[in-house]
C-alpha positions in Angstrom: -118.4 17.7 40.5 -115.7 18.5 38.0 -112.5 20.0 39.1 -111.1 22.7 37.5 -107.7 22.3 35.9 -106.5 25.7 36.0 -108.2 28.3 38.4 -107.7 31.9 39.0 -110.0 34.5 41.1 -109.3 37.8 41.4 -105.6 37.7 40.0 -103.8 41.1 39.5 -99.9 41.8 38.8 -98.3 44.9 38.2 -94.9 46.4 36.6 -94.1 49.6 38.0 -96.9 51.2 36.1 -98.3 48.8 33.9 -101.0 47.0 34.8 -100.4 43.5 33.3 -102.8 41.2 34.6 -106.3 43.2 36.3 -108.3 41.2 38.6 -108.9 38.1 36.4 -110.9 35.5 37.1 -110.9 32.0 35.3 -111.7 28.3 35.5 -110.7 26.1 32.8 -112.4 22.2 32.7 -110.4 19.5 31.6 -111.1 17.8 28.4 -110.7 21.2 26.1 -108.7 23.0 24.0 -108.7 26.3 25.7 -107.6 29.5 23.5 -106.3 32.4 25.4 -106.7 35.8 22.9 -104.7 39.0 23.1 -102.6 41.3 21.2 -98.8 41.2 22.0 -98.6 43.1 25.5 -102.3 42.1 26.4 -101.1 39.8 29.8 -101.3 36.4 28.1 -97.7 35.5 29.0 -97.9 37.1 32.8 -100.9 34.7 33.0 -98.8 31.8 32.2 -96.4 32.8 34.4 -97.9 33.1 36.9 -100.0 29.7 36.4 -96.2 27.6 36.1 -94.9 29.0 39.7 -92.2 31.4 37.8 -94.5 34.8 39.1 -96.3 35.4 41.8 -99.5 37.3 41.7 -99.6 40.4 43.6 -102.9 39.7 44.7 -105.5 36.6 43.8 -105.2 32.9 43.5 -104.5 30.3 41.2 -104.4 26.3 41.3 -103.2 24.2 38.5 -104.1 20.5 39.1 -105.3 21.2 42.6 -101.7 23.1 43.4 -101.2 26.8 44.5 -99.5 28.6 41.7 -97.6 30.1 44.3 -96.7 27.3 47.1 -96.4 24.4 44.4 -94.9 25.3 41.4 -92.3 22.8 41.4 -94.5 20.1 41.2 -97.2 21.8 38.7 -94.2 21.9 35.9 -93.4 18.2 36.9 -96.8 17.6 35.8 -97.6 19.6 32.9 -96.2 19.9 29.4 -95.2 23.3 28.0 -94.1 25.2 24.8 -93.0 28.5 24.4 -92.3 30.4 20.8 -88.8 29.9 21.5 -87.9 26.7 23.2 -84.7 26.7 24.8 -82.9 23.8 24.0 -79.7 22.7 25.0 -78.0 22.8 20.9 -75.0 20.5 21.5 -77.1 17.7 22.0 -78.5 15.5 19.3 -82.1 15.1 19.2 -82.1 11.5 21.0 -79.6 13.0 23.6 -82.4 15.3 24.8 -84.9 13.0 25.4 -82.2 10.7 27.4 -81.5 13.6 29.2 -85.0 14.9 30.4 -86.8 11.5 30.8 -84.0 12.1 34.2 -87.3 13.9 35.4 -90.2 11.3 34.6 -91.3 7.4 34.9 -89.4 4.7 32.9 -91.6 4.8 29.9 -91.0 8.7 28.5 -87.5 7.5 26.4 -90.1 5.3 24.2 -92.7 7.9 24.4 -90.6 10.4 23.0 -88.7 8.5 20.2 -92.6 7.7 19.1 -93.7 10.9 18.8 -90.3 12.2 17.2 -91.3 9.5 14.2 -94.7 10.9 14.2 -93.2 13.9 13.6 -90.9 13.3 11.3 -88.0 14.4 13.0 -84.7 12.5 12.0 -83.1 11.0 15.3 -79.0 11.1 15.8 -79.5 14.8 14.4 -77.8 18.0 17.0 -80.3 20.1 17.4 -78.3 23.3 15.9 -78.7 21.3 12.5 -82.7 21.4 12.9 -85.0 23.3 11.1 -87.0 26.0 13.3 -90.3 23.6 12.6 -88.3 20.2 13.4 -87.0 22.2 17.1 -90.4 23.1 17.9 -91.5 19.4 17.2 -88.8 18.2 19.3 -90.2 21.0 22.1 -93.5 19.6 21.8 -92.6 15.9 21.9 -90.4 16.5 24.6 -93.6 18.5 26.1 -95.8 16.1 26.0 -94.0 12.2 25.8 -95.1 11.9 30.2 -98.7 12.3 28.7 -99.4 15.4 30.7 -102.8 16.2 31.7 -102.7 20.1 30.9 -100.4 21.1 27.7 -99.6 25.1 28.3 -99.1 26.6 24.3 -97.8 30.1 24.6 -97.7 31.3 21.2 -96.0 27.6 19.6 -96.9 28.2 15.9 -94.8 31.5 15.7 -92.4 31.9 12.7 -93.1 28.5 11.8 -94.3 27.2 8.1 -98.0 26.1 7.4 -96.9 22.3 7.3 -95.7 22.6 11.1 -98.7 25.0 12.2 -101.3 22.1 10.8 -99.5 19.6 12.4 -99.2 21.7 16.1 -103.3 22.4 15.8 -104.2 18.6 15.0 -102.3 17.3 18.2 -103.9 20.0 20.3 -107.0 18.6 18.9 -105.7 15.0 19.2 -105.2 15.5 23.0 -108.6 16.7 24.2 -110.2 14.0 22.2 -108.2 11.8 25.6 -109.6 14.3 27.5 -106.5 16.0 28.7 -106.4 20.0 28.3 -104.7 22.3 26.6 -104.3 26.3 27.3 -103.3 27.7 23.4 -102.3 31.2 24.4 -101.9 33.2 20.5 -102.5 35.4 18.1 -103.1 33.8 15.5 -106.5 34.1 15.6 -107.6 32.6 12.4 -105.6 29.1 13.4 -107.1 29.4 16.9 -111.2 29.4 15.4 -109.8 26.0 13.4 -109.3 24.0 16.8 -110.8 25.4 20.3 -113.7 24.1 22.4 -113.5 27.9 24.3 -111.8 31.3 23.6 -111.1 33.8 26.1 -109.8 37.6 25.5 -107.3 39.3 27.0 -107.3 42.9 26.4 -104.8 45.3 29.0 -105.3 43.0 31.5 -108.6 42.5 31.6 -110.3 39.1 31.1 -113.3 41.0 28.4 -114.9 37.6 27.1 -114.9 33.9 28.3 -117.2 31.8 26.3 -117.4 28.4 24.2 -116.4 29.1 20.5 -119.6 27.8 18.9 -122.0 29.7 21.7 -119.5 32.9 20.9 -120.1 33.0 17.1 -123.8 31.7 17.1 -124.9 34.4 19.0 -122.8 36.8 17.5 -123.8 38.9 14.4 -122.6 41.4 12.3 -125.8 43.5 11.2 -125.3 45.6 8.4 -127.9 48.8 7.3 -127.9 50.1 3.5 -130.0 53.8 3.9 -131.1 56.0 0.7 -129.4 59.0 2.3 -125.4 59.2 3.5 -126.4 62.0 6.2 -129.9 59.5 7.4 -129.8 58.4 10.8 -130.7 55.0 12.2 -131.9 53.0 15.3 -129.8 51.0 17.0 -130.8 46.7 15.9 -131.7 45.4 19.1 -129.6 43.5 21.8 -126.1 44.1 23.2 -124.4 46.0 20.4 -120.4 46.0 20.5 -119.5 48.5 18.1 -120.9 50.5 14.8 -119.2 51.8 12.2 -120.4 53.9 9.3 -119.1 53.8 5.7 -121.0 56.4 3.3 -124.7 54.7 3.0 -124.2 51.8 5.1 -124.5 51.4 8.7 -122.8 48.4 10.5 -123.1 46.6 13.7 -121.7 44.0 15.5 -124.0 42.6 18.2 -124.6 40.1 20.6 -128.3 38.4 21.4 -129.7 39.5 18.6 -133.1 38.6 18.8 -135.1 36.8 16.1 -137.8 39.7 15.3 -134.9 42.1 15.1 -135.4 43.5 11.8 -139.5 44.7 12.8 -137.3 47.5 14.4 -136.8 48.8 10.5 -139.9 47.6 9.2 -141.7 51.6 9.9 -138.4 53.1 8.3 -140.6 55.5 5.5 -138.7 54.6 2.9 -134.9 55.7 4.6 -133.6 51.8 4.9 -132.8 50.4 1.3 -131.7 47.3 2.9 -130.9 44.7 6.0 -128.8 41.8 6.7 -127.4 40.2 9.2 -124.8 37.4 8.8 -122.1 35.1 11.5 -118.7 37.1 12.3 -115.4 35.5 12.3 -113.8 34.9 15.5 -111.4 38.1 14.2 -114.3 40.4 13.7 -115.1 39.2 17.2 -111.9 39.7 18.7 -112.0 43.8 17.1 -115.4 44.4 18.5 -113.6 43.7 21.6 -110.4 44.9 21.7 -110.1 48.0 19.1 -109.7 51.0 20.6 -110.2 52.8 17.7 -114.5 51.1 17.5 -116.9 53.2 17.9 -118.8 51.6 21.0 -122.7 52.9 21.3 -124.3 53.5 24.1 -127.9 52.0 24.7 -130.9 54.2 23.6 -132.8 53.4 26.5 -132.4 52.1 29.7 -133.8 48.8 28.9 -131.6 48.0 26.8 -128.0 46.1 28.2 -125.0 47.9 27.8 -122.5 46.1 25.5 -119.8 45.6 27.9 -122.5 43.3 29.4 -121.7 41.1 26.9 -118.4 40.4 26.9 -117.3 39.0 29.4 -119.8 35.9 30.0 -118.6 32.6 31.7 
């Protein structure tokens, strides 16, 4: 049986009235790049909080590597590797100096570890830190994140503010590291970098956990249906399956739904002449993430009973 390496059931925190994090439950496998999704505000730092021992839950659990959050979270940043979107870094120090400095706090072989991955990098050695680029810091962060080989990497929003050239280079090692089966939890918004390199994607939207799924299950059985009518004021039926939200732009009708099943367009074949045309085609992981979280989307209700309610859909582990 495989262990989880990050676990949370039932995890809630509140700030005087804002509910931050709202009864969420999560397991995360090792081996993945696993990408946390949710506008600024949405919980995604509380969460990681909370998983490093710095916050404790107000009600819940949560393990990393086997340890209580909340009893052991000493020793779960001993083991892990993390990146914020703004290390801090001690700026007197020259970029060797740093990695003299924290290998204080790991085995004999970090030093040799880091220097490596600094010339992977490309960052100059012998260089203080103030001197550094914004890109060349957050390589140093992530070498010095990662030289003890940790088994989880934590991400909370690394690629902010930083050029293309860096941001490629951040996504590839994510990649790099499941591919030894270690894990890595990429908490952004960057959605569009995010489709480029997770295994999973979750959603965070006010707190709540809306969608947990693998990336390629999430967009396969995902579409965006779209219904061309002869008549602006025509109505039309609902396509079948769990449909997120509709929107309506003059003619056209459009839907994004999940399980769409494979006879779904009979629905329109008896349309007398009102449907012009019907298409369906694979959403974005954006498009995905607005079905979800736009509060502005028109969200449907099903025209029968039979039919599952949208919210059904969204949050599937």
């Amino acid at each position: 049986m495989t262990t989880s390496v990050i676990s949370l059931s039932n995890v809630s925190k509140r700030f005087g009235k804002t509910q931050a994090l709202d009864d969420v439950s999560l397991d995360i496998e090792p081996g993945v790049v696993f990408a946390l999704l949710g506008e600024n505000g949405a919980g995604k730092t509380t969460m990681i909080r909370i998983l490093t021992g710095f916050l404790k839950p107000d009600f819940g659990h949560a393990t990393v590597l086997g340890h209580s959050c909340v009893k052991s979270g000493l020793e779960i940043r001993r083991q892990i590797g993390y990146v914020s979107d703004a290390p801090a870094l001690y700026e007197w120090m020259t970029t060797d100096e740093i990695g003299w400095f924290t290998s204080a706090f790991y085995d004999k072989s970090f030093p040799d570890r880091y220097l490596e991955l600094l010339a992977a990098f490309d960052v100059p050695t012998g260089v203080k830190l103030k001197n550094l680029s914004r890109g060349q810091r957050a390589k140093v962060a992530l070498a010095l994140a990662t030289a003890h080989d940790p088994q989880l990497l934590i991400l909370d929003e690394p690629t902010s503010g930083l050029d293309p050239m860096v941001r490629r280079q951040f996504l590839e090692s994510m990649v790099d590291r499941a591919a030894l089966g270690r894990t890595v939890l990429l908490s952004s918004h960057q959605i569009t970098e995010v489709e480029r390199v997770a295994d999973w994607v979750a959603i965070l939207h006010q707190g709540k956990l809306k969608l947990v799924q693998p990336l390629e299950i999430l967009k396969n059985e995902t579409s965006i249906v779209t219904v061309t009518m002869d008549d602006p004021s025509a109505t039309v039926a609902l396509p079948p399956g769990d449909v997120m939200t509709e929107s309506r732009n003059g003619r056209q009708m459009r839907w994004v739904v999940q399980n769409l099943p494979e006879d779904w367009r009979s629905r329109y074949d008896d349309h007398g002449g009102g449907v012009i045309d019907i298409d369906a085609e694979q959403p974005t992981l954006e498009e995905i993430f607005v079905a979800v979280c736009d509060h502005r989307a028109s969200r449907p209700r099903p025209e029968s009973a039979d039919n599952t309610t949208p919210a059904a859909a969204w949050h599937s582990a």
